[in-house]
VOZAVO-249076 format. One record per residue (C-alpha): residue in one letter; x negated, y negated, z. Coordinates in nm, 2 decimals. Layout:
<atoms>
atom type A&east X&north Y&up Z
...
</atoms>
This chain:
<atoms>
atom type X&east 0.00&north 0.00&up 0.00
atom type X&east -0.15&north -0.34&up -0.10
atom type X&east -0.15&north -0.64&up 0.17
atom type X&east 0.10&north -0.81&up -0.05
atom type X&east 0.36&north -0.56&up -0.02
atom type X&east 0.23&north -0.49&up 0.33
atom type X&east 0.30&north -0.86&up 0.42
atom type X&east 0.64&north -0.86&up 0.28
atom type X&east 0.73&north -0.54&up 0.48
atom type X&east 0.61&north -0.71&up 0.78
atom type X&east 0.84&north -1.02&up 0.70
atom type X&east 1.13&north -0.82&up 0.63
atom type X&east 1.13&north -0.66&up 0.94
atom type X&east 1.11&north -0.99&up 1.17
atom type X&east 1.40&north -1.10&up 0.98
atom type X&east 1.58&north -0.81&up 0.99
atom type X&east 1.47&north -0.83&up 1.42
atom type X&east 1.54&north -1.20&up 1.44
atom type X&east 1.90&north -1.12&up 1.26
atom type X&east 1.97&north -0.87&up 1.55
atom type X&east 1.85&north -1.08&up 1.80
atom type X&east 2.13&north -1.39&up 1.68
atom type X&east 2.40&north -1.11&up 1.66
atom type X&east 2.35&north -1.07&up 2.03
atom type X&east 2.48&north -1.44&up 2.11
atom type X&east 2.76&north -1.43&up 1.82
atom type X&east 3.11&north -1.32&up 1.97
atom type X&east 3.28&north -1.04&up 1.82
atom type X&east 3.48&north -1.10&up 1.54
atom type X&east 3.71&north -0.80&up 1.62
atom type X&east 3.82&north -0.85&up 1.97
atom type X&east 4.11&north -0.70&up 2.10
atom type X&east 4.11&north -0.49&up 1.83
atom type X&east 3.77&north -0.32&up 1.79
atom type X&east 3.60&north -0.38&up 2.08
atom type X&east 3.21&north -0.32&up 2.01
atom type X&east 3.24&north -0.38&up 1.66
atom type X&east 2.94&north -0.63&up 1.55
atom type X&east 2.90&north -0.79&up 1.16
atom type X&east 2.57&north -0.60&up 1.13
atom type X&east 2.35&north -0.87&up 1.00
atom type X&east 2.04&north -0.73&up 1.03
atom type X&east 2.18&north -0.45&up 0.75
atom type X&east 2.14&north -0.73&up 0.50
atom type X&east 1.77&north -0.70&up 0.54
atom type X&east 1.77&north -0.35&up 0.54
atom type X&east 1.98&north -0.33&up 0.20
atom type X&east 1.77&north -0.63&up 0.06
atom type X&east 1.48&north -0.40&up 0.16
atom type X&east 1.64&north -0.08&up 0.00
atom type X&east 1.69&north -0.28&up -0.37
atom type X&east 1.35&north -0.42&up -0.37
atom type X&east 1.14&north -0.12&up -0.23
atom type X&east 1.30&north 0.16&up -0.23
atom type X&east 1.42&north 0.43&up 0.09
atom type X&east 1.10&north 0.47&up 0.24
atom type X&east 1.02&north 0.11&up 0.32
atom type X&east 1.39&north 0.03&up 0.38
atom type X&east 1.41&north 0.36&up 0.66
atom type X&east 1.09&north 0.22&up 0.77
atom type X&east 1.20&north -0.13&up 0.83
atom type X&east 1.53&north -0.04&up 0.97
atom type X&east 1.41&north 0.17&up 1.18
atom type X&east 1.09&north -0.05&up 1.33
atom type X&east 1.36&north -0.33&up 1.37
atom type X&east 1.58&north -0.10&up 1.61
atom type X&east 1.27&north 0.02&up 1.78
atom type X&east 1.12&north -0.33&up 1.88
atom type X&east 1.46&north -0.44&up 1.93
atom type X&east 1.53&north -0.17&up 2.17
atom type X&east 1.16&north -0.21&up 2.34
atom type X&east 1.18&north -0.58&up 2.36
atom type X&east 1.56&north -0.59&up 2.55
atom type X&east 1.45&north -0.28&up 2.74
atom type X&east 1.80&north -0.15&up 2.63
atom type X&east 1.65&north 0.24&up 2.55
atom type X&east 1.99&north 0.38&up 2.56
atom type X&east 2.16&north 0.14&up 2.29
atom type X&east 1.83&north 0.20&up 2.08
atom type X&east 1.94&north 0.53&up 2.03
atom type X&east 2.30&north 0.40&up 1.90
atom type X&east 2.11&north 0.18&up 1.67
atom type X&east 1.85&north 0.43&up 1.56
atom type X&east 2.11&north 0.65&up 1.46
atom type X&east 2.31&north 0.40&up 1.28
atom type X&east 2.02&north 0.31&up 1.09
atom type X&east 1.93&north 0.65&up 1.00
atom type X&east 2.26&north 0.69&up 0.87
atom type X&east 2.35&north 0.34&up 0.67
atom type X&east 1.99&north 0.37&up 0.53
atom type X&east 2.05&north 0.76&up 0.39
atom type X&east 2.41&north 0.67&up 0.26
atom type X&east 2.31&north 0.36&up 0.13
atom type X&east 2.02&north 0.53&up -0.09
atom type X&east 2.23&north 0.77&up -0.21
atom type X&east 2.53&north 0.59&up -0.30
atom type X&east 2.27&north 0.34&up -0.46
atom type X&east 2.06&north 0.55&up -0.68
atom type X&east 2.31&north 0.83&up -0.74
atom type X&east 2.67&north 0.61&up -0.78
atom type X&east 2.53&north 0.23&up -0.86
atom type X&east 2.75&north 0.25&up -1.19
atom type X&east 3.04&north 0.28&up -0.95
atom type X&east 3.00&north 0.10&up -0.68
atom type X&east 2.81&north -0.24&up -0.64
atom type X&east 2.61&north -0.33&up -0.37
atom type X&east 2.88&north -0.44&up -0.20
atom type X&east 3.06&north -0.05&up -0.21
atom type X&east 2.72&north 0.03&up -0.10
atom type X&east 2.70&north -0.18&up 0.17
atom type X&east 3.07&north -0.07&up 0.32
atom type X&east 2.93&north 0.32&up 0.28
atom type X&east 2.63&north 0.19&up 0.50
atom type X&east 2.87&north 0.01&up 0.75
atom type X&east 3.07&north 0.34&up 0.72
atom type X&east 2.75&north 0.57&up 0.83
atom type X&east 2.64&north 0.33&up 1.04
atom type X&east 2.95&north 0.41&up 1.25
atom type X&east 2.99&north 0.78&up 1.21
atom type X&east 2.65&north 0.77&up 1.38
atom type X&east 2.71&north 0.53&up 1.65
atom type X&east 3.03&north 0.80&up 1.75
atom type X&east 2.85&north 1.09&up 1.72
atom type X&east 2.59&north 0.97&up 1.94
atom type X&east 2.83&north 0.84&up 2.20
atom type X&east 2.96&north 1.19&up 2.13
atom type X&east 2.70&north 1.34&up 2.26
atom type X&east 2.64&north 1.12&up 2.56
atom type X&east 2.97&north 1.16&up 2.72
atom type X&east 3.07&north 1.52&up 2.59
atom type X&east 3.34&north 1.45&up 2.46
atom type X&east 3.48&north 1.45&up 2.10
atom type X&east 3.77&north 1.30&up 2.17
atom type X&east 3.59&north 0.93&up 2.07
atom type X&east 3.65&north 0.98&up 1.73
atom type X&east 3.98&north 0.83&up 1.79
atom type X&east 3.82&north 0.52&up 1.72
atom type X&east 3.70&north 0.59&up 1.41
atom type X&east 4.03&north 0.47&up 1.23
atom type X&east 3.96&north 0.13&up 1.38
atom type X&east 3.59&north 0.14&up 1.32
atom type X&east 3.63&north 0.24&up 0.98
atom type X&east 3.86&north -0.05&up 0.90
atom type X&east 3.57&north -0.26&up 1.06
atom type X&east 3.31&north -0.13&up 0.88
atom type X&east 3.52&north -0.27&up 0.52
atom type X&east 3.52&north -0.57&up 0.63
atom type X&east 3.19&north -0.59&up 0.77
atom type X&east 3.03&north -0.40&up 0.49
atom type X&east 3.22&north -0.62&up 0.17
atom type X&east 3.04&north -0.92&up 0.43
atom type X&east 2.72&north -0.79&up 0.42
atom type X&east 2.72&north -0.64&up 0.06
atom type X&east 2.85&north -1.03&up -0.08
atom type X&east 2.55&north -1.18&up 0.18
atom type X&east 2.24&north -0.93&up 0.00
atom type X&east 2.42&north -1.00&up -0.36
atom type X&east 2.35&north -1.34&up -0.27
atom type X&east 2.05&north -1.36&up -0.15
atom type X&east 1.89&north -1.11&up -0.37
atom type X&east 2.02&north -1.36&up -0.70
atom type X&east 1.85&north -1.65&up -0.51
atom type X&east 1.52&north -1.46&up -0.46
atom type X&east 1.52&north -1.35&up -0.86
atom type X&east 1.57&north -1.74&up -0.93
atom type X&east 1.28&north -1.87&up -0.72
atom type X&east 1.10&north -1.58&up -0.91
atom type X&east 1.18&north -1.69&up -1.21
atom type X&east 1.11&north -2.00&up -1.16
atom type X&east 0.71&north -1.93&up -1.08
atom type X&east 0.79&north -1.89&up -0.69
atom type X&east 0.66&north -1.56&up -0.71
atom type X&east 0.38&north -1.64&up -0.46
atom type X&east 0.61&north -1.63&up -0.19
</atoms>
Protein backbone atom coordinates (compact mmCIF):
# COMPACT_ATOMS: atom_id res chain seq x y z
CA UNK A 1 0.00 0.00 0.00
CA UNK A 2 1.46 3.43 -0.97
CA UNK A 3 1.45 6.38 1.66
CA UNK A 4 -1.03 8.14 -0.47
CA UNK A 5 -3.60 5.63 -0.18
CA UNK A 6 -2.33 4.87 3.33
CA UNK A 7 -3.01 8.55 4.16
CA UNK A 8 -6.40 8.62 2.83
CA UNK A 9 -7.27 5.37 4.82
CA UNK A 10 -6.06 7.14 7.79
CA UNK A 11 -8.35 10.18 6.97
CA UNK A 12 -11.32 8.18 6.31
CA UNK A 13 -11.32 6.61 9.37
CA UNK A 14 -11.07 9.90 11.72
CA UNK A 15 -14.00 10.95 9.80
CA UNK A 16 -15.84 8.11 9.92
CA UNK A 17 -14.73 8.31 14.17
CA UNK A 18 -15.42 12.03 14.41
CA UNK A 19 -18.97 11.17 12.60
CA UNK A 20 -19.73 8.72 15.55
CA UNK A 21 -18.52 10.76 18.01
CA UNK A 22 -21.34 13.90 16.78
CA UNK A 23 -24.04 11.13 16.55
CA UNK A 24 -23.53 10.65 20.28
CA UNK A 25 -24.81 14.40 21.07
CA UNK A 26 -27.57 14.34 18.24
CA UNK A 27 -31.11 13.19 19.74
CA UNK A 28 -32.84 10.41 18.19
CA UNK A 29 -34.80 11.01 15.42
CA UNK A 30 -37.13 8.04 16.24
CA UNK A 31 -38.21 8.54 19.73
CA UNK A 32 -41.08 6.96 20.99
CA UNK A 33 -41.14 4.93 18.25
CA UNK A 34 -37.74 3.19 17.88
CA UNK A 35 -35.99 3.78 20.76
CA UNK A 36 -32.06 3.17 20.11
CA UNK A 37 -32.44 3.77 16.64
CA UNK A 38 -29.45 6.30 15.53
CA UNK A 39 -28.99 7.92 11.56
CA UNK A 40 -25.70 6.03 11.30
CA UNK A 41 -23.54 8.69 9.97
CA UNK A 42 -20.41 7.27 10.31
CA UNK A 43 -21.81 4.55 7.47
CA UNK A 44 -21.41 7.30 5.01
CA UNK A 45 -17.66 6.99 5.38
CA UNK A 46 -17.73 3.46 5.36
CA UNK A 47 -19.77 3.30 1.98
CA UNK A 48 -17.74 6.28 0.60
CA UNK A 49 -14.84 4.03 1.63
CA UNK A 50 -16.45 0.81 0.00
CA UNK A 51 -16.88 2.83 -3.71
CA UNK A 52 -13.46 4.22 -3.69
CA UNK A 53 -11.38 1.17 -2.33
CA UNK A 54 -13.03 -1.55 -2.25
CA UNK A 55 -14.25 -4.27 0.87
CA UNK A 56 -11.02 -4.69 2.41
CA UNK A 57 -10.19 -1.07 3.22
CA UNK A 58 -13.95 -0.31 3.82
CA UNK A 59 -14.06 -3.60 6.59
CA UNK A 60 -10.94 -2.19 7.66
CA UNK A 61 -12.04 1.26 8.32
CA UNK A 62 -15.35 0.41 9.74
CA UNK A 63 -14.07 -1.74 11.84
CA UNK A 64 -10.91 0.46 13.28
CA UNK A 65 -13.63 3.32 13.71
CA UNK A 66 -15.76 1.00 16.08
CA UNK A 67 -12.70 -0.17 17.82
CA UNK A 68 -11.17 3.34 18.78
CA UNK A 69 -14.63 4.37 19.32
CA UNK A 70 -15.31 1.73 21.67
CA UNK A 71 -11.55 2.07 23.37
CA UNK A 72 -11.82 5.83 23.58
CA UNK A 73 -15.60 5.85 25.52
CA UNK A 74 -14.45 2.79 27.35
CA UNK A 75 -18.01 1.48 26.30
CA UNK A 76 -16.51 -2.40 25.48
CA UNK A 77 -19.91 -3.83 25.59
CA UNK A 78 -21.64 -1.35 22.85
CA UNK A 79 -18.32 -1.99 20.84
CA UNK A 80 -19.39 -5.31 20.34
CA UNK A 81 -23.03 -4.00 18.99
CA UNK A 82 -21.05 -1.85 16.66
CA UNK A 83 -18.48 -4.31 15.56
CA UNK A 84 -21.11 -6.54 14.64
CA UNK A 85 -23.08 -4.04 12.81
CA UNK A 86 -20.24 -3.07 10.87
CA UNK A 87 -19.27 -6.53 10.04
CA UNK A 88 -22.63 -6.86 8.69
CA UNK A 89 -23.51 -3.41 6.71
CA UNK A 90 -19.94 -3.68 5.25
CA UNK A 91 -20.53 -7.60 3.85
CA UNK A 92 -24.10 -6.73 2.64
CA UNK A 93 -23.12 -3.56 1.26
CA UNK A 94 -20.16 -5.28 -0.89
CA UNK A 95 -22.31 -7.75 -2.06
CA UNK A 96 -25.33 -5.89 -3.03
CA UNK A 97 -22.67 -3.40 -4.60
CA UNK A 98 -20.56 -5.52 -6.81
CA UNK A 99 -23.09 -8.27 -7.38
CA UNK A 100 -26.67 -6.15 -7.80
CA UNK A 101 -25.31 -2.34 -8.59
CA UNK A 102 -27.55 -2.52 -11.95
CA UNK A 103 -30.39 -2.81 -9.48
CA UNK A 104 -29.97 -0.97 -6.84
CA UNK A 105 -28.08 2.42 -6.39
CA UNK A 106 -26.06 3.34 -3.75
CA UNK A 107 -28.81 4.36 -1.98
CA UNK A 108 -30.63 0.47 -2.14
CA UNK A 109 -27.20 -0.29 -1.03
CA UNK A 110 -27.03 1.80 1.71
CA UNK A 111 -30.66 0.70 3.22
CA UNK A 112 -29.30 -3.16 2.82
CA UNK A 113 -26.31 -1.87 4.95
CA UNK A 114 -28.71 -0.10 7.51
CA UNK A 115 -30.66 -3.42 7.15
CA UNK A 116 -27.46 -5.65 8.28
CA UNK A 117 -26.39 -3.26 10.40
CA UNK A 118 -29.49 -4.14 12.49
CA UNK A 119 -29.95 -7.79 12.06
CA UNK A 120 -26.52 -7.72 13.75
CA UNK A 121 -27.07 -5.26 16.47
CA UNK A 122 -30.35 -7.97 17.45
CA UNK A 123 -28.53 -10.89 17.20
CA UNK A 124 -25.95 -9.72 19.42
CA UNK A 125 -28.28 -8.39 22.00
CA UNK A 126 -29.63 -11.86 21.26
CA UNK A 127 -27.04 -13.40 22.59
CA UNK A 128 -26.44 -11.18 25.62
CA UNK A 129 -29.68 -11.65 27.25
CA UNK A 130 -30.66 -15.16 25.94
CA UNK A 131 -33.39 -14.45 24.63
CA UNK A 132 -34.80 -14.48 21.02
CA UNK A 133 -37.71 -13.01 21.68
CA UNK A 134 -35.93 -9.31 20.74
CA UNK A 135 -36.47 -9.84 17.28
CA UNK A 136 -39.80 -8.31 17.91
CA UNK A 137 -38.23 -5.20 17.24
CA UNK A 138 -36.97 -5.90 14.14
CA UNK A 139 -40.33 -4.71 12.27
CA UNK A 140 -39.62 -1.31 13.78
CA UNK A 141 -35.85 -1.45 13.18
CA UNK A 142 -36.29 -2.39 9.75
CA UNK A 143 -38.56 0.51 9.02
CA UNK A 144 -35.69 2.63 10.56
CA UNK A 145 -33.14 1.29 8.79
CA UNK A 146 -35.18 2.73 5.25
CA UNK A 147 -35.22 5.71 6.25
CA UNK A 148 -31.92 5.91 7.70
CA UNK A 149 -30.26 4.02 4.93
CA UNK A 150 -32.18 6.18 1.65
CA UNK A 151 -30.45 9.17 4.30
CA UNK A 152 -27.19 7.90 4.25
CA UNK A 153 -27.19 6.44 0.56
CA UNK A 154 -28.46 10.29 -0.82
CA UNK A 155 -25.49 11.82 1.75
CA UNK A 156 -22.36 9.30 0.00
CA UNK A 157 -24.22 9.98 -3.61
CA UNK A 158 -23.52 13.37 -2.74
CA UNK A 159 -20.45 13.59 -1.45
CA UNK A 160 -18.86 11.15 -3.72
CA UNK A 161 -20.16 13.59 -6.96
CA UNK A 162 -18.46 16.53 -5.12
CA UNK A 163 -15.23 14.60 -4.57
CA UNK A 164 -15.25 13.49 -8.57
CA UNK A 165 -15.67 17.41 -9.34
CA UNK A 166 -12.85 18.70 -7.24
CA UNK A 167 -10.98 15.76 -9.13
CA UNK A 168 -11.77 16.87 -12.10
CA UNK A 169 -11.07 20.04 -11.59
CA UNK A 170 -7.14 19.30 -10.81
CA UNK A 171 -7.87 18.92 -6.91
CA UNK A 172 -6.63 15.57 -7.08
CA UNK A 173 -3.76 16.44 -4.63
CA UNK A 174 -6.09 16.33 -1.88
Amino acid sequence: MNTKKLVHLAMLTSLGLALHIIEIFIPNPFIGIAPGAKLGLANIIGLITLVIYGFKYAITVNLLRCFIAGIASGAITSMMYSMAGALASTLLMWVVYKFFSRYFSLIGVSVFGALGHNVAQLSVAALIINNVRIYVYLPIMILASIFTGIFIGLTANFTLEKAKILFKNGMNTI
